[in-house]
Structures are given as C-alpha cells and as structure tokens.
C-alpha positions in Angstrom: -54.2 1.2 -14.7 -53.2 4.6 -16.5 -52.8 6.4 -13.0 -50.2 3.7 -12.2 -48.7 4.0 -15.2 -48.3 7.7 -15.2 -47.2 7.0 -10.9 -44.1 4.5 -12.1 -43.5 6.8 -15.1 -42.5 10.0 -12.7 -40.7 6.9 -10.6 -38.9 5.8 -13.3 -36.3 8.5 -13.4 -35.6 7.5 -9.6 -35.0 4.0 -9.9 -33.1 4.4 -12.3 -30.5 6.7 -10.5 -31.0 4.1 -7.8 -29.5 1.4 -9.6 -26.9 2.8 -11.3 -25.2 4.6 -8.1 -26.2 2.0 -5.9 -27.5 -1.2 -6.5 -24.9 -1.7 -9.4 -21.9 -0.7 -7.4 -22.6 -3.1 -4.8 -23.4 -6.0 -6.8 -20.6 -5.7 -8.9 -18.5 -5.2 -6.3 -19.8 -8.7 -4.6 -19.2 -10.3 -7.7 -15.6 -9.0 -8.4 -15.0 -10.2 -4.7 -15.0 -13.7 -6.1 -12.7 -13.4 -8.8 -9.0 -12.0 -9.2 -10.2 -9.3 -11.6 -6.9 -6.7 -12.3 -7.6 -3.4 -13.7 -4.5 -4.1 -15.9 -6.0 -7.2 -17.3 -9.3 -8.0 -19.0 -9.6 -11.8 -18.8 -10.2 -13.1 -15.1 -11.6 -16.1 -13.3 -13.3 -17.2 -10.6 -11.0 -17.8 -7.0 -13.8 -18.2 -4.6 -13.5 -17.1 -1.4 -9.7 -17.5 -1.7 -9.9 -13.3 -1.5 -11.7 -13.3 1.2 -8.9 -15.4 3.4 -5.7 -13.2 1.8 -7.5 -10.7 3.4 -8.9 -11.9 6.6 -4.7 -13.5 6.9 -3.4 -9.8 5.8 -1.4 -8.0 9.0 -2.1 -4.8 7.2 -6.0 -5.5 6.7 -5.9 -6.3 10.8 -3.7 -2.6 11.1 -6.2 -0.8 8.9 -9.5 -2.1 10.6 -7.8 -1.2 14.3 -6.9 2.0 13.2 -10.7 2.5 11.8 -12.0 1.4 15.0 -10.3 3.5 16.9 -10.6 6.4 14.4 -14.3 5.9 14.8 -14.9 5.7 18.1 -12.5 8.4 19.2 -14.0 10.8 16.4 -17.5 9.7 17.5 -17.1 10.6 21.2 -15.1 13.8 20.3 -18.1 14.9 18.2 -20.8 14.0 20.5 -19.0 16.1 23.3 -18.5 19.0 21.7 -21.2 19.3 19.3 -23.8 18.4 22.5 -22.0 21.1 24.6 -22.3 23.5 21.7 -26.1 23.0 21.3 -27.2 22.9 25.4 -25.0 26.3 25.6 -26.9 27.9 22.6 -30.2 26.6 23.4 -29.8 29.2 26.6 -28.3 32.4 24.4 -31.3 34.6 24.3 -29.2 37.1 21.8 -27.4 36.9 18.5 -28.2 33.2 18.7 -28.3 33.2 14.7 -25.0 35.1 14.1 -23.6 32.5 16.7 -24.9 29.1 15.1 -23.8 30.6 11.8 -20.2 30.5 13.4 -20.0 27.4 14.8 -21.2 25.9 11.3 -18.7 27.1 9.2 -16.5 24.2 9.1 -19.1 21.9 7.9 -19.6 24.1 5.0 -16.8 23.5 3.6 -15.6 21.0 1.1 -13.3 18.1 2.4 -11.0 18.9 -0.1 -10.6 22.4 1.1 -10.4 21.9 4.7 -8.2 18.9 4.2 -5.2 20.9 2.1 -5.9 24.1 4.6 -5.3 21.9 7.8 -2.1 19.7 5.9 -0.8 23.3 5.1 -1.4 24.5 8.8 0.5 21.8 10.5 3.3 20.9 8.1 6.5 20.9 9.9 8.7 22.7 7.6 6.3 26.0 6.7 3.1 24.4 8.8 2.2 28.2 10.4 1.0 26.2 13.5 4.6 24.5 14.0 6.8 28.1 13.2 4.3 29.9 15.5 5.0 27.7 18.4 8.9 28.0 18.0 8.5 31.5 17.9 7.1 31.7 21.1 9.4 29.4 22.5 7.1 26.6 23.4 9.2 24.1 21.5 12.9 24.4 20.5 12.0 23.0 16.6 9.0 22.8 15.0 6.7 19.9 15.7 6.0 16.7 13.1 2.1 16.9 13.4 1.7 14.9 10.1 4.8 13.0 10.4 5.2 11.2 13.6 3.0 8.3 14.1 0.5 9.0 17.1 0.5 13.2 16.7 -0.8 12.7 12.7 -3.1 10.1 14.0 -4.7 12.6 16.6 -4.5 15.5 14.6 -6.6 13.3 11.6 -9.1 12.8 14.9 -9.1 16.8 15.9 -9.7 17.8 12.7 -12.7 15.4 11.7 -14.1 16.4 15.3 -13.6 20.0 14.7 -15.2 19.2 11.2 -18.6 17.2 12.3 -19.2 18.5 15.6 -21.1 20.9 14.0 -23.5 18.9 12.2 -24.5 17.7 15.7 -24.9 20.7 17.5 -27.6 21.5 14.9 -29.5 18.3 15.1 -29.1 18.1 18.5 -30.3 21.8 18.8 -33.2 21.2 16.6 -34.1 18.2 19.2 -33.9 20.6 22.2 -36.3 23.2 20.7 -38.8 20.6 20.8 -39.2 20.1 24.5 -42.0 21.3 26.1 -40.8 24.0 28.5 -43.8 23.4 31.1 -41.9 20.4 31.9 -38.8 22.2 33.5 -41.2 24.9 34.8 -42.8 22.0 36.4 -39.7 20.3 38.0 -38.4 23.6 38.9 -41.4 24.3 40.9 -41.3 20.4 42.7 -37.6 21.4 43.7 -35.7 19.6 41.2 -32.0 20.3 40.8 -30.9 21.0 36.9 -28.9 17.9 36.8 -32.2 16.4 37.8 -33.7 18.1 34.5 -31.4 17.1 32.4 -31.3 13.6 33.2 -35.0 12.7 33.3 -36.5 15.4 30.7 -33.8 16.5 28.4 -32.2 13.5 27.7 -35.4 11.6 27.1 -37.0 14.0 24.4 -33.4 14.2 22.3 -32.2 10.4 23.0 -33.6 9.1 19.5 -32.4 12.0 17.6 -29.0 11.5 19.3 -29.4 7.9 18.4 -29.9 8.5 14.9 -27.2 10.4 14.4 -24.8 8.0 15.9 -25.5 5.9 13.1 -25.0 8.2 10.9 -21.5 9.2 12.0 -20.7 6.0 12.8 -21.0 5.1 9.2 -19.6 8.1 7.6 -16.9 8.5 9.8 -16.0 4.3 9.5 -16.1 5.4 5.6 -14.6 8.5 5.5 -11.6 8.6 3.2 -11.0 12.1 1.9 -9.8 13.4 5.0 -7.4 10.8 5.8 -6.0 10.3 2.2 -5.5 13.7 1.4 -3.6 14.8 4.5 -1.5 12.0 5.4 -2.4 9.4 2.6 -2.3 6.8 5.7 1.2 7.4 6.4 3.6 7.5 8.5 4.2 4.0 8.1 0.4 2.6 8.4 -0.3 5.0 11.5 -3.1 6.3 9.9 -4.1 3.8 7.2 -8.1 2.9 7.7 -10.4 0.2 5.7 -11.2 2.3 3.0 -7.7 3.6 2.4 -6.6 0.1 2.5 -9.2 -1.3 0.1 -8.1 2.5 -1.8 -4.2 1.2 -2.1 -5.4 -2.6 -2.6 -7.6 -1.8 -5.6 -5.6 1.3 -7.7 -2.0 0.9 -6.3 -2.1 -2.9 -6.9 -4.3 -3.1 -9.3 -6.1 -6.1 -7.6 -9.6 -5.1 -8.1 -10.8 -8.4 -6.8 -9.3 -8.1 -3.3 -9.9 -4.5 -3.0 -13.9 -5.5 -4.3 -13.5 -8.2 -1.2 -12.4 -6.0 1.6 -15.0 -3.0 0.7 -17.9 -6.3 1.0 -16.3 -7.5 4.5 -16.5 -3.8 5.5 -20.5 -3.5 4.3 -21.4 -6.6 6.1 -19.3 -5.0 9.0 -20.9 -2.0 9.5 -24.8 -3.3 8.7 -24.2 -5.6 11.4 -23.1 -2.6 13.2 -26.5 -0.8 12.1 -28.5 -3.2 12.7 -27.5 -3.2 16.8 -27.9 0.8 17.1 -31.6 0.0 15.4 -32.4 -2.3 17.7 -31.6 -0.3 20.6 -33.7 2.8 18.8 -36.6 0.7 18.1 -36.2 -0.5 22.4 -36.6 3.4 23.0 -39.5 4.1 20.7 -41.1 1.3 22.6 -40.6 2.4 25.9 -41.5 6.1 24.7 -45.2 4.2 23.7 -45.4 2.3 27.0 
C-alpha cells in the first residue's frame, strides 16, 4: 500500500496538468455547447441542441468546413510529396548528409508566429519583395495580390504550410528508411529486380506504418491549424480562406457567442475522431498483415 501511494503521489502532478489542459477544456466546452453562454453576459440558460442546428443551417459553417477539407487534403498531399522525396534523396547522400538535413529543417524550427508575419510581409502586394521583384523583371506589368485575391491567398496559405511541415516528414520518414535491412535490396538486386520493384515491395512495406502514423497526425494538426491562416490573411478575402477553427475563432470572440463557437469546436472533435478512428483501423489492418 505505501509503494502505491508514493507511485500516484509522483502521478499526481500529471493528472493534474491533464485535467486542467485537457479534460476541463473539453468538457466545458460540451457543456457551453448547450447553452447560449455570451462572454458579455454572465447569466445563461440552457437551448439544447438549438446550437447545434444554427450551425449545421449556417452557409458560412458549410464555407469554412469546405475550405478545411480542401486545406487539408491539399496541404496533406503537398507535404507527403515533398517531404517523402526529401528523405528517399537524403537516405542515398553518402556526404554532408548532417549539414543537408539541418537545411531542409529549418522552417520547422521556427515559430508560427514568425514564419507567418515573414511570409505576409514577402507576398504583400504593395511592398511584398516577392510581388516588386517580379515587376522588376518584367514578368508581370503590376505587382501580384497573393494575399488579396481569393484563390492565389488560398494557395499561397497551402505553399507555405507545405513548405512549413514537409520537413517534419522527411525526418520521420527518414528515421523509417534507416531501419530497413539493407540485405534485402542486396538480395533483390542480385534476383534481378528493377528499383521500382524495390521500392514497391521492400521500401514501402517497412515505412507504411510510420507513414500512416503521421498522416494522422497532420491530418489533425493541419484540420486544426489556426495560427497560420489567421495571422496572414485572418480568413479573408471574403471567406476564401476562412477554416473551422477560424470560424469557431470569429463565432466565439467577434460575436461573443461562446455557446455556438463551444458547439462548432464539439462538431469539429467528433469530426476528426471519427476521422481517427478510420486511419487506426487501417494501421491496425497493416500491423496484422505484417504478423501474418
């Protein structure tokens, strides 16, 4: 009995950082989803799931969640490619390959915040340097809107997260192709096999849970990512760019309707668990084939 009191009393500290950044938020978020709590006012009362249908009957929620899907998946497949490409290529440099994987990092070193202002000062179009510099050379006749016309900003917000997280892959995905046994390919190279051939039925199958993994992991923090998007174009121009959490963001502090901004962040947890859930299932289906 006194070991597993002095076990729970190291615990203790843990749990309760647990529940105060994360088991509090989410049940008091639940809870204000019912209700049409204002940050202005201190009485409220209980609506139901009358929140839950101003949403759901919300053009704007409908704009926001489109714009996050496609912000996601375009992000997602951007990141894979590049960051996948980055690793295979550095997993065959035989010099410098330290100086050259400190490179590539770099951009997910930085803070949001800092990468976000350096990028919304890059492509402004009245003293963007990107814009000027592409006058001056005389590939446009005025300087381009990156941030202000509706599909460029929505692209550029998708460049620069890619250029931001494909790093993060490469490194994983690196990490996952130090790990194969090199008798393998010595083995299919001397049975003839073509490196396509390698690729497909050794590489791939060593790395595809790691690459799994972090699918869900970008999926989610790219679904939630807010700093990016907020602080370069704030969702503009005209909703082109507006996502879930900016939404629930304007809902909940521009508003002041705490309830309905409590009520879309809930739609968008049950959202992406159910989201979760199918990538684990498809995990587990390749950790049982890698038993059989």
């Amino acid at each position: 009995m006194k070991k597993d009191y002095i076990r729970w009393l190291f615990v203790f500290p843990a749990v309760i950082t647990v529940i105060a950044l994360f088991v509090y938020p989410i049940c008091s978020s639940i809870f204000y989803s019912f209700t049409n709590k204002n940050l202005i006012r201190l009485t409220y009362d209980f609506v139901g799931v009358k929140n839950y249908q101003d949403i759901l009957a919300d053009a704007n929620f409908w704009n926001s969640f489109w714009n996050s899907l496609k912000w996601t998946v375009l992000s997602l497949l951007g990141q894979l490619l590049v960051g996948f490409t980055a690793a295979l290529a550095l997993n065959r440099v035989k010099h410098l390959k330290g100086m050259y994987k400190t490179l590539l990092i770099i951009p997910w070193a930085f803070p949001s915040i800092v990468i976000a202002f350096s990028w919304k000062w890059i492509l402004n179009g009245v003293y963007g340097v990107l814009p000027n510099i592409l006058v001056e050379w005389g590939m446009c006749e005025t300087p381009p809107q990156f941030l202000t016309e509706k599909t460029m900003a929505f692209l550029m917000l998708v460049f620069i997260n890619i250029w931001f997280g494909a790093p993060m892959i490469m490194v994983n995905v690196l990490s996952a192709l130090q790990t194969v046994p090199q008798d393998q390919y010595e083995a299919a190279e001397i049975d003839g096999a073509r490196r396509w051939q390698s690729f497909l039925y050794i590489t791939l199958p060593h790395i595809k849970i790691v690459m799994g993994l972090l699918v869900v992991l970008r999926t989610v923090w790219i679904f939630n990512n807010f700093d990016f998007i907020y602080l370069i174009t704030g969702g503009g121009p005209a909703g082109a760019t507006e996502t879930v959490p900016v939404y629930a963001y304007n809902m909940g502090w521009g508003t002041k309707l705490l309830g309905k901004s409590s009520a879309v962040t809930v739609i968008l947890f049950l959202f992406l668990m159910t989201v979760c859930i199918m990538y684990f299932k498809v995990i587990a289906y390749w950790e049982k084939e890698e038993r059989k």
